[in-house]
DSSP file (Angstrom, degrees, kcal/mol; ACC not computed):
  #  RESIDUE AA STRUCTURE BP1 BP2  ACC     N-H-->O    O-->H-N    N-H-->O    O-->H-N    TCO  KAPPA ALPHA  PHI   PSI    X-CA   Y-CA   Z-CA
    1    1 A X              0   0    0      0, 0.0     2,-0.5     0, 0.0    11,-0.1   0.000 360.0 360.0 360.0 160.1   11.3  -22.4   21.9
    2    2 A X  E     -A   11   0A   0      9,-0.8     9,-1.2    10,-0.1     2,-0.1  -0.981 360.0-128.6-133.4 128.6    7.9  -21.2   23.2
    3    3 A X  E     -A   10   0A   0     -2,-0.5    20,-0.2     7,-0.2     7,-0.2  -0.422  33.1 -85.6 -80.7 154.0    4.5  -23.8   22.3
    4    4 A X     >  -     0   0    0      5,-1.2     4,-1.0     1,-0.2    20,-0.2  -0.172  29.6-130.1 -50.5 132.9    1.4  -23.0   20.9
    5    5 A X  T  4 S+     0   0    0     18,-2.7     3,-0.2     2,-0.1    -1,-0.2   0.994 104.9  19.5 -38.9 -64.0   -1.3  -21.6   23.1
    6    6 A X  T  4 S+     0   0    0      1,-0.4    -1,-0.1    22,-0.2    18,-0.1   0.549 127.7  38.8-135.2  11.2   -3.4  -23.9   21.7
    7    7 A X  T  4 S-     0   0    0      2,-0.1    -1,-0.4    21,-0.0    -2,-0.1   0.333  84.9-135.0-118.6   8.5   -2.0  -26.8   20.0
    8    8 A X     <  +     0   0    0     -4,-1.0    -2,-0.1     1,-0.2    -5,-0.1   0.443  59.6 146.5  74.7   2.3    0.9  -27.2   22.7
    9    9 A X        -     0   0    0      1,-0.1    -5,-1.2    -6,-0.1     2,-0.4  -0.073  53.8-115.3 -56.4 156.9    2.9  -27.6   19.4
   10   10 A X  E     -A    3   0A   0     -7,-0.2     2,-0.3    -3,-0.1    -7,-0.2  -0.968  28.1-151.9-114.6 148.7    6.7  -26.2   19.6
   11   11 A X  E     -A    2   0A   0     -9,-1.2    -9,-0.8    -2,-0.4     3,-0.3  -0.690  24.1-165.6-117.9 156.5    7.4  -23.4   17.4
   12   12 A X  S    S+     0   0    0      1,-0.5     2,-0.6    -2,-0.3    -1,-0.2   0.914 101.7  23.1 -93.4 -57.0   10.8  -22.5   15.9
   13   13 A X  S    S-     0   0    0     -3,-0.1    -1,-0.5   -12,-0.1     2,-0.3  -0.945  87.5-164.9-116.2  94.1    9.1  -19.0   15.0
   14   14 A X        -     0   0    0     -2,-0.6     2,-0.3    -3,-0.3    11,-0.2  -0.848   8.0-142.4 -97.7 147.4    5.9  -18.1   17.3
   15   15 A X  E     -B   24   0B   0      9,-1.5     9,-1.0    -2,-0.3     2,-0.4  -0.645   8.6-136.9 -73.3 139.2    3.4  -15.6   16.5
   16   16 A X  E     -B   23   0B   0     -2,-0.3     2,-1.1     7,-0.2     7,-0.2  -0.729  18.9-124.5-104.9 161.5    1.8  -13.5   19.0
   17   17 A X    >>  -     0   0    0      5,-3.1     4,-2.8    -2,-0.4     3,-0.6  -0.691  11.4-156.9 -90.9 102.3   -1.7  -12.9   18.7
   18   18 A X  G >4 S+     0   0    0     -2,-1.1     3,-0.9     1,-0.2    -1,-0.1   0.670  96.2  50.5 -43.0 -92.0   -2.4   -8.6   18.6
   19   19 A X  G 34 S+     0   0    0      1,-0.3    -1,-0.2     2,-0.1    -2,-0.0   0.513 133.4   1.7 -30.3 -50.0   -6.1   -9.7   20.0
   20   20 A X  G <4 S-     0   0    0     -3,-0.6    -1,-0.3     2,-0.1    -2,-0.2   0.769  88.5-125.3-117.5 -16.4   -5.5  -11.7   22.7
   21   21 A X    <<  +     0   0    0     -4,-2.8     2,-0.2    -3,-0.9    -3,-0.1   0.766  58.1 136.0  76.6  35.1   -1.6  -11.9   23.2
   22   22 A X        -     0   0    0     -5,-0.1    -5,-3.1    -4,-0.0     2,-0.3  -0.474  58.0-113.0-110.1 156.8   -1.1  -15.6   23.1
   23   23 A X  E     -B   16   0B   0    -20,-0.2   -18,-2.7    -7,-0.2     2,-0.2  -0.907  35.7-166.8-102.5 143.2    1.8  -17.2   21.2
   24   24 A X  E     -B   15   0B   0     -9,-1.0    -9,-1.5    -2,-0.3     5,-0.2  -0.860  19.1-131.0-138.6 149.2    0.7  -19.2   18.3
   25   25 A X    >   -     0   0    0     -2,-0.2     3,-1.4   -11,-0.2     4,-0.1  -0.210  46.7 -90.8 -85.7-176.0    2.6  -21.8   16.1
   26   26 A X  G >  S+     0   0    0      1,-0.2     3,-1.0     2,-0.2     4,-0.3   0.960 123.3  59.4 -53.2 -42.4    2.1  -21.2   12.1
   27   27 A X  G 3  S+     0   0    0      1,-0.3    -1,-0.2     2,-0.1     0, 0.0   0.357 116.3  29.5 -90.9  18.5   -0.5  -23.1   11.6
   28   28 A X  G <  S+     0   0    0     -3,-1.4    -1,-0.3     6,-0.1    -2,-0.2   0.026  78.8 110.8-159.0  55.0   -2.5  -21.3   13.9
   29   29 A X    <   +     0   0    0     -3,-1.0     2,-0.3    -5,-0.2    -2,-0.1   0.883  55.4  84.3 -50.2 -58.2   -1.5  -17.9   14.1
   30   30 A X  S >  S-     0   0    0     -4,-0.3     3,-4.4     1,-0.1     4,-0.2  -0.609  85.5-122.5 -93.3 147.7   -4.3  -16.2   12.6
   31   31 A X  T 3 >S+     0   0    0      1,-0.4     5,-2.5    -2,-0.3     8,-0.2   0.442 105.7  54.4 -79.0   2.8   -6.9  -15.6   15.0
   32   32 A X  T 3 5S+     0   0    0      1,-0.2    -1,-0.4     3,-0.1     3,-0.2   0.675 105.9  56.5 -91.5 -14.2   -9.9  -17.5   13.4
   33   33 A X  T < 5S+     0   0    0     -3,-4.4    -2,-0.2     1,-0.2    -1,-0.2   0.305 111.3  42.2-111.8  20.0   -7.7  -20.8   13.2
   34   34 A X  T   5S-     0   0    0     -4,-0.2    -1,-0.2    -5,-0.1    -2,-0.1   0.115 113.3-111.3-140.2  10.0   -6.9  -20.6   17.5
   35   35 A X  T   5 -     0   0    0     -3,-0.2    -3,-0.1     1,-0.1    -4,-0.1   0.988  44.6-148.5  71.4  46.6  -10.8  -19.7   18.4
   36   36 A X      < -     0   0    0     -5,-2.5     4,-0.4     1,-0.1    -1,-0.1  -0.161  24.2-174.1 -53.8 156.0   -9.3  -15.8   19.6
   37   37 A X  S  > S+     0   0    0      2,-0.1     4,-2.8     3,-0.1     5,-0.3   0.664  91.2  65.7-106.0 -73.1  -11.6  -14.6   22.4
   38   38 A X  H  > S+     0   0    0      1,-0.2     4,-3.2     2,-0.2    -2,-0.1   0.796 101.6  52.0  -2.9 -67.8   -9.4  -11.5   21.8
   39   39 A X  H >4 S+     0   0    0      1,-0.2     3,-1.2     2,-0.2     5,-0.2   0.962  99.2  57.5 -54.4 -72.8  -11.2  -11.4   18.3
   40   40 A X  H >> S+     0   0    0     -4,-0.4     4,-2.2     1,-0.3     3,-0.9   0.781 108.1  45.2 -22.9 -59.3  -14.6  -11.5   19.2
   41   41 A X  H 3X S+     0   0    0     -4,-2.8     4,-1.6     1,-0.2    -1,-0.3   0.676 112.7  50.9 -91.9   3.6  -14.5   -8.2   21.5
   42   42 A X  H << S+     0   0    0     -4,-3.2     4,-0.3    -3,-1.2    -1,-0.2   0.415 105.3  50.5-111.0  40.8  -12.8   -6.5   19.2
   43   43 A X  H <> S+     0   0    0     -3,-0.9     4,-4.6     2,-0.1    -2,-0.2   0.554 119.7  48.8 -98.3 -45.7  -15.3   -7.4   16.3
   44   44 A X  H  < S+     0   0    0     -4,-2.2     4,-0.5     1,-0.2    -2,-0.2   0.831 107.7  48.9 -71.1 -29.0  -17.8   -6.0   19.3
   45   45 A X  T >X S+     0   0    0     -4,-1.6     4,-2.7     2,-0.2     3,-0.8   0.868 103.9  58.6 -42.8 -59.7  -16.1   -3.1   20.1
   46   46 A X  T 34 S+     0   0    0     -4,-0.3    -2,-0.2     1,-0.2     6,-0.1   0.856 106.3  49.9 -61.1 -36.7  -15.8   -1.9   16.5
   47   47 A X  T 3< S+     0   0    0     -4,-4.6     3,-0.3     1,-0.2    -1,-0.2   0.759 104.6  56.7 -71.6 -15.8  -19.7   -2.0   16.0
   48   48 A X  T <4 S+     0   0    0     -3,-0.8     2,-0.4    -4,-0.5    -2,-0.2   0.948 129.8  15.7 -67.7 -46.4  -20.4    0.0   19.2
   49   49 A X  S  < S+     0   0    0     -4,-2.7    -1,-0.3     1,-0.2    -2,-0.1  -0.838  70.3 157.3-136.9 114.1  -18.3    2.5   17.7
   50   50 A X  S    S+     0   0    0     -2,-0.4     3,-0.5    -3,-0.3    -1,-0.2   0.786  78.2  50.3 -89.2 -42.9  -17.6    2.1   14.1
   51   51 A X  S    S+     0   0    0      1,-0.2    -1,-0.2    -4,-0.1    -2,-0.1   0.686  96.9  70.2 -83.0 -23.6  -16.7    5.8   13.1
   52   52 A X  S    S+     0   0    0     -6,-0.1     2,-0.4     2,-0.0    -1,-0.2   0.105  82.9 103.7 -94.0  15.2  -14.0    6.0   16.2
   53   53 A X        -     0   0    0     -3,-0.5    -3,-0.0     1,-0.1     0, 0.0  -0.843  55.8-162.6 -93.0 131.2  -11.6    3.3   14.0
   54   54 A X  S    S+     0   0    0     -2,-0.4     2,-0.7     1,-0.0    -1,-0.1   0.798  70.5  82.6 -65.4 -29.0   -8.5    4.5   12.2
   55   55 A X        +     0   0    0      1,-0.0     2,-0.3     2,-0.0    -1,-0.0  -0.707  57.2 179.3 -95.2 126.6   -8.4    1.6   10.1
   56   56 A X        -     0   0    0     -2,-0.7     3,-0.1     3,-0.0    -2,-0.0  -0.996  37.7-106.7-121.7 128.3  -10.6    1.3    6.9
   57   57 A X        -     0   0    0     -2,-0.3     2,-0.5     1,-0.1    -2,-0.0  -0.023  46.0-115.9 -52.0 133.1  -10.7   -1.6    4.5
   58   58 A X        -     0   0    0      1,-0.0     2,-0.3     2,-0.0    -1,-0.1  -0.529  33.3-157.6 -69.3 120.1   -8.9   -0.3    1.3
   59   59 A X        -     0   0    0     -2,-0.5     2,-0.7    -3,-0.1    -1,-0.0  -0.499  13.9-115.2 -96.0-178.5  -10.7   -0.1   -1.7
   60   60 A X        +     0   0    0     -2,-0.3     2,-0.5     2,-0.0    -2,-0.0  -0.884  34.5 157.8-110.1 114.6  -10.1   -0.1   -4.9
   61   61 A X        -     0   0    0     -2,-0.7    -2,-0.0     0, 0.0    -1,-0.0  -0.953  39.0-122.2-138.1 116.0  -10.8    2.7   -7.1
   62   62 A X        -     0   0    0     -2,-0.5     2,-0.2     1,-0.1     3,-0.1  -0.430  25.4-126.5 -62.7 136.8   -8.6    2.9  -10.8
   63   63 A X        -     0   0    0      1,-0.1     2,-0.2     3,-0.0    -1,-0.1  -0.379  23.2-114.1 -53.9 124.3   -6.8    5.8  -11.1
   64   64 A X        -     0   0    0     -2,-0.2     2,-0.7     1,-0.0    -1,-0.1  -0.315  35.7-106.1 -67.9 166.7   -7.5    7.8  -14.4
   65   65 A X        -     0   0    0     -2,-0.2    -1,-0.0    -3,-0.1    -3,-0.0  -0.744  27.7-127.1 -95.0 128.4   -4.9    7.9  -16.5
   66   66 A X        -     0   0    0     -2,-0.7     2,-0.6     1,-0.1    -3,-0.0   0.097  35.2-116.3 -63.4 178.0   -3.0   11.6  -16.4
   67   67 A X    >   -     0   0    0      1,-0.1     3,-0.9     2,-0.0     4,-0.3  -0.963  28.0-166.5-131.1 114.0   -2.9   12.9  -20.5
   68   68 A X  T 3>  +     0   0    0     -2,-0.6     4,-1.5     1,-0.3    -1,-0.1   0.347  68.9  91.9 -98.4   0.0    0.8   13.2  -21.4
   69   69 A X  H 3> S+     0   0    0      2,-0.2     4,-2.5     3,-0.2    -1,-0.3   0.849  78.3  58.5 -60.8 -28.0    0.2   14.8  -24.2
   70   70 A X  H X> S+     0   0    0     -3,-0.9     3,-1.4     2,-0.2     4,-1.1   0.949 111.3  45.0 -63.4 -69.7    0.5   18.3  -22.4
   71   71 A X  H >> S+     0   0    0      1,-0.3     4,-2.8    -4,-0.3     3,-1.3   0.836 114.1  45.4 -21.1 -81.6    3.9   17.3  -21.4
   72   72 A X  H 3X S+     0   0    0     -4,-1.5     4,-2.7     1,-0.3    -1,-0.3   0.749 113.2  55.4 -46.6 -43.9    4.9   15.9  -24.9
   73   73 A X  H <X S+     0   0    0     -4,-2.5     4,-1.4    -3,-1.4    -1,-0.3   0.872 105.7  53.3 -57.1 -44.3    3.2   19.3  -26.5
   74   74 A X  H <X S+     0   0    0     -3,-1.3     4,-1.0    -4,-1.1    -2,-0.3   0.664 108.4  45.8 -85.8 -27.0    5.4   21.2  -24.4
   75   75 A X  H  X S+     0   0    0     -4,-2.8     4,-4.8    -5,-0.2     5,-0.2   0.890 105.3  58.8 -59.2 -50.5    8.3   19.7  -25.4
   76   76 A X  H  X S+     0   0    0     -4,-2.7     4,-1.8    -5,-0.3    -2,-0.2   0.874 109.7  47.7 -51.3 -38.1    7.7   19.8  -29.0
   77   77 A X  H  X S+     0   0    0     -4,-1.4     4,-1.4    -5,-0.2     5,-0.3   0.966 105.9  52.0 -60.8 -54.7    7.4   23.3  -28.7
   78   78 A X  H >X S+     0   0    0     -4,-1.0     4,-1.7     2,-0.3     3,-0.6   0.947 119.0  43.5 -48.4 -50.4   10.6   23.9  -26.7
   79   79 A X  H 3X S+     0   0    0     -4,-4.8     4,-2.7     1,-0.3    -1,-0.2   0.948 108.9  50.8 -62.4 -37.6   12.4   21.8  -29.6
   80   80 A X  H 3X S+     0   0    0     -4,-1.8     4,-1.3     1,-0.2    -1,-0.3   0.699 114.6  46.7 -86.3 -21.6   10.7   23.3  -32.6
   81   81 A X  H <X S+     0   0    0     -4,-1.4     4,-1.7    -3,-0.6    -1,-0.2   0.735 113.8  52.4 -97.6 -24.2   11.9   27.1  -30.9
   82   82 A X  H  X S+     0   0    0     -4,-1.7     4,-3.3    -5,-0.3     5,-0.4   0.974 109.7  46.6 -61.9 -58.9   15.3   25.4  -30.4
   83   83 A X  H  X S+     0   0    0     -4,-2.7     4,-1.4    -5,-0.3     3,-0.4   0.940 118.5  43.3 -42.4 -64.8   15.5   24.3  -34.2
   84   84 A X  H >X S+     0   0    0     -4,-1.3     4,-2.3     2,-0.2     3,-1.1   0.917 112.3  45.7 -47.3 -64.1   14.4   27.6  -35.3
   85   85 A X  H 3X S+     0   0    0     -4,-1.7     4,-1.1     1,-0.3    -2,-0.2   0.714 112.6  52.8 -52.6 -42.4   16.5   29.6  -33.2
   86   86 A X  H 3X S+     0   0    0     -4,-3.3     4,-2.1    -3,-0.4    -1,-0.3   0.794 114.3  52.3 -64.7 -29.3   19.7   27.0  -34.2
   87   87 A X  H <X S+     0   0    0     -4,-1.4     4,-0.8    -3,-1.1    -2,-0.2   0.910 109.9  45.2 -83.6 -39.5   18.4   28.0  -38.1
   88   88 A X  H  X S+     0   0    0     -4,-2.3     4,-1.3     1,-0.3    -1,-0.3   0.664 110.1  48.9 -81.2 -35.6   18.5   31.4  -37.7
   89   89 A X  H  X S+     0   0    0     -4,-1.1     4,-0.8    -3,-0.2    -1,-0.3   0.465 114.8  45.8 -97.0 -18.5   21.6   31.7  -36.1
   90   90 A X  H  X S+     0   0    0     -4,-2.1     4,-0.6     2,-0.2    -2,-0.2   0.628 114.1  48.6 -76.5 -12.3   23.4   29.4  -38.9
   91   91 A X  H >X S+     0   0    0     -4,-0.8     3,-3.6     2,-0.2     4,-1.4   0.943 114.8  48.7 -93.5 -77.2   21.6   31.5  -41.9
   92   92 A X  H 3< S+     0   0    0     -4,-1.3     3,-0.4     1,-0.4    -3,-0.2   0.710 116.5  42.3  -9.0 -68.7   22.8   35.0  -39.9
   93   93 A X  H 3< S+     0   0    0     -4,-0.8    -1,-0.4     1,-0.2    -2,-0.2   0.563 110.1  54.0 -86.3  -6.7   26.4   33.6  -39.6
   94   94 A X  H <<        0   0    0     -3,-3.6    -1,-0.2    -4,-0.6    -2,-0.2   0.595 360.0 360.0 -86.5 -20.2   26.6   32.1  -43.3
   95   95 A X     <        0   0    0     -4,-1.4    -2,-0.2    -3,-0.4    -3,-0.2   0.846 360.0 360.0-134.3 360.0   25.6   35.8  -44.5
């Protein structure tokens, strides 16, 4: 079992810290609740160069909703030429 960096706790399941690389029990995993160092310079890094990040917070922007009537039109048509086509070909074979 490997103890917390920083509560000396033993952890059945430790986390390591991406920032600083320390193993951390649960309850102090995340890097504001073990006082990361790690954190700091790469809070300081990212403002020197902001644009040179891959990662960008997701926002949220709703989706419109597509209009399924074109689909549904285009079926109705396909059916209604079927129908016909079935009508035409029973009235033709009754006479």
């Amino acid at each position: 079992m490997v103890k917390c960096s920083y509560c000396g706790k033993e952890a059945a399941l430790p986390f390591k810290c991406k920032f600083c690389g320390e193993y951390f029990c649960a309850d102090h995993r995340l890097p504001e609740n073990h006082e990361c160092p790690g954190l700091k310079r790469y809070k300081e890094k990212r403002k020197l160069h902001p644009k040179g990040w891959i990662y960008e917070p997701f926002r949220y922007e709703p989706k419109t909703e597509k209009k399924k009537t074109t689909k549904i039109n285009q079926r109705l048509v396909v059916y209604a030429i079927l129908v016909i086509i079935a009508i035409i070909i029973i009235y033709e074979s009754l006479t």
